[in-house]
C-alpha positions in Angstrom: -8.2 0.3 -1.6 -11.3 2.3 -1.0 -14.5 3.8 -3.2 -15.9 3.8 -6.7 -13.9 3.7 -10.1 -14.5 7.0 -11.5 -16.3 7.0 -15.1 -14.8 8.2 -18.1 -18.0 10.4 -18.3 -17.0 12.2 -15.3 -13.1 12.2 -16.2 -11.4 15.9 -15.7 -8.3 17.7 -14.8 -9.3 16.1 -11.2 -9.5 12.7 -12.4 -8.5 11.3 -16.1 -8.3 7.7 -15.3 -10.7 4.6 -14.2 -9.6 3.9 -11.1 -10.9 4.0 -7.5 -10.6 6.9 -4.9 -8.2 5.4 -2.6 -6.1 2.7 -4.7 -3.2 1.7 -2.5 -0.1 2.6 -4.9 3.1 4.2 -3.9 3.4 7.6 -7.0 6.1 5.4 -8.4 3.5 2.0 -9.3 0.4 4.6 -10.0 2.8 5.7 -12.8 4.0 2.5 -13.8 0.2 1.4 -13.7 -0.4 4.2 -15.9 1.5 3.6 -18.2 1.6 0.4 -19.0 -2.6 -0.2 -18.6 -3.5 2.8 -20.4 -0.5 2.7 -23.1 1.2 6.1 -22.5 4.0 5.1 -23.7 6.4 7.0 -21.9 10.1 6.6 -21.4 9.6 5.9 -17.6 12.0 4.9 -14.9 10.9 4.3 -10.9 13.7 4.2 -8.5 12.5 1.9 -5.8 12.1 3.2 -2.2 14.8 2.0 0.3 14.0 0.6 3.8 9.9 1.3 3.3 7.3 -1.6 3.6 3.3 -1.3 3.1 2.3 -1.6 6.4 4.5 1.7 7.4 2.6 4.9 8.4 4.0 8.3 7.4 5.6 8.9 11.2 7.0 5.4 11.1 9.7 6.7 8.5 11.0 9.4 11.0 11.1 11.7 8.2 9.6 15.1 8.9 5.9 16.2 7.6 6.5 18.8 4.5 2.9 20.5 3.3 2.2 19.8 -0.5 -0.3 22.1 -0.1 -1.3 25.4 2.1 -4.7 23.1 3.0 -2.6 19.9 3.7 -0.6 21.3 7.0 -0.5 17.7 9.0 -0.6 14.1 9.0 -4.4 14.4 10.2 -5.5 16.3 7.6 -3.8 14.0 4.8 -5.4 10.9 6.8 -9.0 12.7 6.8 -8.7 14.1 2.9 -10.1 10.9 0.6 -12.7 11.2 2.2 -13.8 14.6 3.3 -12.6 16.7 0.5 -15.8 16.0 -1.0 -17.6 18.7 1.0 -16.1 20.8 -1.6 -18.8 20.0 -3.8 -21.5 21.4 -1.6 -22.6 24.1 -0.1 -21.0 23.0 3.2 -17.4 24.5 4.4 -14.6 22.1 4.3 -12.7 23.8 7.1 -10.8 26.2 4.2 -10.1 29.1 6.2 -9.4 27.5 9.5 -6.6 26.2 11.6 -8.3 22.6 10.1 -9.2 22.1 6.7 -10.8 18.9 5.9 -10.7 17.7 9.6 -13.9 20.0 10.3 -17.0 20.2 8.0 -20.0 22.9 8.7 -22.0 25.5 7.6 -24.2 28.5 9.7 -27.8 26.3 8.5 -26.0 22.4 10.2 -26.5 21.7 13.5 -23.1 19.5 14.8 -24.6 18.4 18.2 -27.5 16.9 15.7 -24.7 15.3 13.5 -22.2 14.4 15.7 -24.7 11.8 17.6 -26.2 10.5 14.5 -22.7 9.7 12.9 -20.9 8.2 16.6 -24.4 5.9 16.2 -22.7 4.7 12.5 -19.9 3.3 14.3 -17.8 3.9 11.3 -14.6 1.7 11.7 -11.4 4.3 13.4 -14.1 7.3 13.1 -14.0 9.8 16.2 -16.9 12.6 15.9 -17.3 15.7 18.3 -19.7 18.7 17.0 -17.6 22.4 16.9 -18.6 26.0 15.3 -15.7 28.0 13.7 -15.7 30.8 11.2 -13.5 30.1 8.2 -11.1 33.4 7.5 -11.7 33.0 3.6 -13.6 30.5 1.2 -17.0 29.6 1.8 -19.5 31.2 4.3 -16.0 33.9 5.0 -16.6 35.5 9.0 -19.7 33.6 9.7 -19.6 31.2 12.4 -20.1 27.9 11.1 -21.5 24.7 12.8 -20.8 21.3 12.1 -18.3 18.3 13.2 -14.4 17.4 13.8 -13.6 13.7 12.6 -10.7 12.4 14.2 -8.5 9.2 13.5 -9.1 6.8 16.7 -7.7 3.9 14.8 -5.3 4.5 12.3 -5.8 0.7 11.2 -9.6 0.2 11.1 -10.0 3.8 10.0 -11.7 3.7 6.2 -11.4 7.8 4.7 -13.8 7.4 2.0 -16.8 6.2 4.0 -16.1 8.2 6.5 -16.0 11.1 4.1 -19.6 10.0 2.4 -20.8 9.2 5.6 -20.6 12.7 7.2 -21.7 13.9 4.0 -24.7 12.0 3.6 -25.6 12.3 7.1 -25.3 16.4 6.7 -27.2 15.8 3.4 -29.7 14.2 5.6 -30.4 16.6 8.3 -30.0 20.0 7.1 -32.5 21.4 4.9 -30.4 24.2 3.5 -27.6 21.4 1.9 -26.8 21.9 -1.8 -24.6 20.8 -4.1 -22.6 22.8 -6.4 -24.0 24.5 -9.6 -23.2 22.3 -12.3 -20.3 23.6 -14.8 -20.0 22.7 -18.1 -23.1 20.8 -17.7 -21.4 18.4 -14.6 -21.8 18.6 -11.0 -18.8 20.1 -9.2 -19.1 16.9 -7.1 -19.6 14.6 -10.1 -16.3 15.5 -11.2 -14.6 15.2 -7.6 -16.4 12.1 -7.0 -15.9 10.4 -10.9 -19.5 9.5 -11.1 -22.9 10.8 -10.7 -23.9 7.4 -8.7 -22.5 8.8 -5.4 -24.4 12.0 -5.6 -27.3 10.8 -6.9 -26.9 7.9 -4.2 -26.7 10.5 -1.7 -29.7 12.0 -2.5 -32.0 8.9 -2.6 -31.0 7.9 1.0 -28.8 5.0 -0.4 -27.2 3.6 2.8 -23.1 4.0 2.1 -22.5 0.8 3.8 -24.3 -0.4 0.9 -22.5 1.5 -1.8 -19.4 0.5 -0.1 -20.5 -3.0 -0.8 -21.5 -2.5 -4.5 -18.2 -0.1 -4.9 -16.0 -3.4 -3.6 -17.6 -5.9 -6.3 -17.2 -3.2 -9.2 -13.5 -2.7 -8.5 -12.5 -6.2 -8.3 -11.3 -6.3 -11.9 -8.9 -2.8 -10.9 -7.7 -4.9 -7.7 -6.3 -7.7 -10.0 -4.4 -5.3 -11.7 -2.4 -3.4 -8.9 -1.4 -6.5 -7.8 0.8 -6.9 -10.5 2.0 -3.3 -9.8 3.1 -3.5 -6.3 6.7 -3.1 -5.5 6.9 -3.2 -1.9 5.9 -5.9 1.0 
């Protein structure tokens, strides 16, 4: 369980419910979760999983790796996603267009060499960093050779998405005088929606250590931890 609860002021088709950015649940207990905590009422039936236990990884099941999505094309990228899909929100190419979406970040203004060093000197938990240039094929900044940084999974245990995710973003944020967020629509930031709260952005922007913000995201979702205890089905 990882990141903020998002705020009902922030809720949209991305997010309707309070309830943090990584929360641990198979889709079968979300639902339940759902729909008993926020009274849907609906005539719901989960058929457990056979033969799966919490601490499995995807590739422990043997079963093969079937893209939900045309951006979701390998274990890596679903590992790195929590946590980097919030470069959608900016200015800053989320690897759309490339061989790597949401593995690499950059944009023609970052400089990765710059950002790659100051993020390996984070020593985020699992976090691998190397700086790379591509040119995404479509999406943001189409045909132009874009700069930034690959994050790879060294530690599939230790490794924590979300803060890696805000870390790169803030540290981009930090160090490249061209960043922007997204124009606001329907008076919300692009990111405020993705993120479920204007905190993170705003955090962001002030310089707010994430470590921090991890820290003051852990004590706020205590009250949502109780509750998915009751939730989970497997060991």
């Amino acid at each position: 369980v990882e990141g903020n609860l998002l705020e009902s002021a922030c809720a949209s088709f991305v997010g309707l419910f309070p309830i943090p950015i990584r929360y641990g649940l198979t889709i079968g207990e979300l639902a339940h979760l759902f729909n008993v905590e926020f009274e849907i009422g609906a005539d719901l039936h989960v058929v457990n999983l056979d033969g799966w236990h919490r601490s499995m990884r995807w590739h422990d099941t043997g079963l093969p790796w079937v893209a939900p999505s045309p951006n979701m094309p390998s274990l890596e990228t679903a590992a790195v996603y929590p946590g980097m899909c919030f470069f959608e929100g900016t200015n800053v190419s989320e690897g759309r267009g490339t061989t790597r979406p949401f593995e690499q970040v950059g944009a023609p203004f970052v400089d990765g060499f710059a950002v790659a060093e100051a993020l390996e000197a984070r020593q985020i938990p699992g976090a691998g960093w190397r700086p790379v240039s591509f040119r995404p094929a479509f999406s943001k900044h189409i045909d132009h050779v874009c700069r930034g940084v690959q994050l790879h999974v060294m530690d599939e245990e230790a490794f924590e998405p979300v803060r890696a995710g805000f870390e790169a973003l803030s540290t981009i944020r930090r160090l490249s005088s061209d960043f922007e967020w997204r124009a606001k629509h329907e008076g919300i930031h692009n990111f405020d929606k993705l993120a479920g709260s204007d905190r993170v952005r705003q955090a962001i922007d002030d310089g707010i250590d994430v470590v921090d913000l991890m820290e003051e995201w852990a004590r706020e979702r205590r009250p949502f931890e109780d509750i998915r205890q009751r939730f989970l089905r497997y060991d």
